[in-house]
N, C-alpha and C positions, 0 to 999 in steps of 0.2 A: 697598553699600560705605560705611562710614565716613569720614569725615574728620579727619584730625587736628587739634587744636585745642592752638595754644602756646600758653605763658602769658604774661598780661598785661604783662610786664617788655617794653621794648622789644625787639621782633623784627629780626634783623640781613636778615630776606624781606620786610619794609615800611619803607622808611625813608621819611620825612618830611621836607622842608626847603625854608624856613627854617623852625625850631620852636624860639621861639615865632613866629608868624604875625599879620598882619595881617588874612588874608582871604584872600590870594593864597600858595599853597605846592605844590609839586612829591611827589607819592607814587612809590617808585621800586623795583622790586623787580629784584635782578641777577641770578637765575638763571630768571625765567620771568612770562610776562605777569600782568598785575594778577588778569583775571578781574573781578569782583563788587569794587566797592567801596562799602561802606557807613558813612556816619557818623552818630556817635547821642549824646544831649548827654549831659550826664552822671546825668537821671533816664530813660534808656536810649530816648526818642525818637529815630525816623531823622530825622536832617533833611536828608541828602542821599544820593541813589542812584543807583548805575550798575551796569547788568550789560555784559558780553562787551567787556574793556577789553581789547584784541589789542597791545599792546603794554606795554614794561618801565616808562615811565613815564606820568605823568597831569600835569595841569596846575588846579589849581585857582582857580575866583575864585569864594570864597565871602563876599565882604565885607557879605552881608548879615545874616551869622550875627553873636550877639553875644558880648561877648570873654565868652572862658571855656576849659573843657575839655571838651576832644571825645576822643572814641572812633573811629580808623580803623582800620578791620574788610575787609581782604581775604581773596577766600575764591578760589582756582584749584586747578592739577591736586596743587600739593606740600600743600594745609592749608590752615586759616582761620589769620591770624597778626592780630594787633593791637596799636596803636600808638596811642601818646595824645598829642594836638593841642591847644597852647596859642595861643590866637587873643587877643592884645590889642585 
């Protein structure tokens, strides 16, 4: 079985926030758990990963990343949807 795969434009199935970010930002999805979250810089390295996220949101403190643009990529039962993270 296939997955569906949205497009790049912000996904109303991944929200982010605050965006832009510090380091520390909230991923929220309101009709179904997270699933898989993975984030990737912007020359498509993961630099951070989690599978079997059992609930609607997540907490993140990635203050060790550096400022820039990210890529977050959830993948569960509705689709992969993706969402881009600006970390000052």
């Amino acid at each position: 079985m296939y997955k569906q795969l949205h497009p790049l434009s912000p996904s109303p199935e991944l929200l982010l926030f605050p965006n832009p970010s510090t380091g520390t930002f909230t991923a929220f999805s309101p009709s179904q758990s997270l699933g898989k979250i993975t984030i990737y810089d912007l020359t498509g390295n993961i630099v951070y990963e989690i599978s079997n996220v059992p609930n609607q949101s997540y907490e993140f403190n990635l203050d060790a990343l550096s400022k820039g643009v990210y890529q977050v990529k959830a993948e569960n039962e509705l689709g992969i949807f993706v969402s881009r993270l600006v970390i000052q």
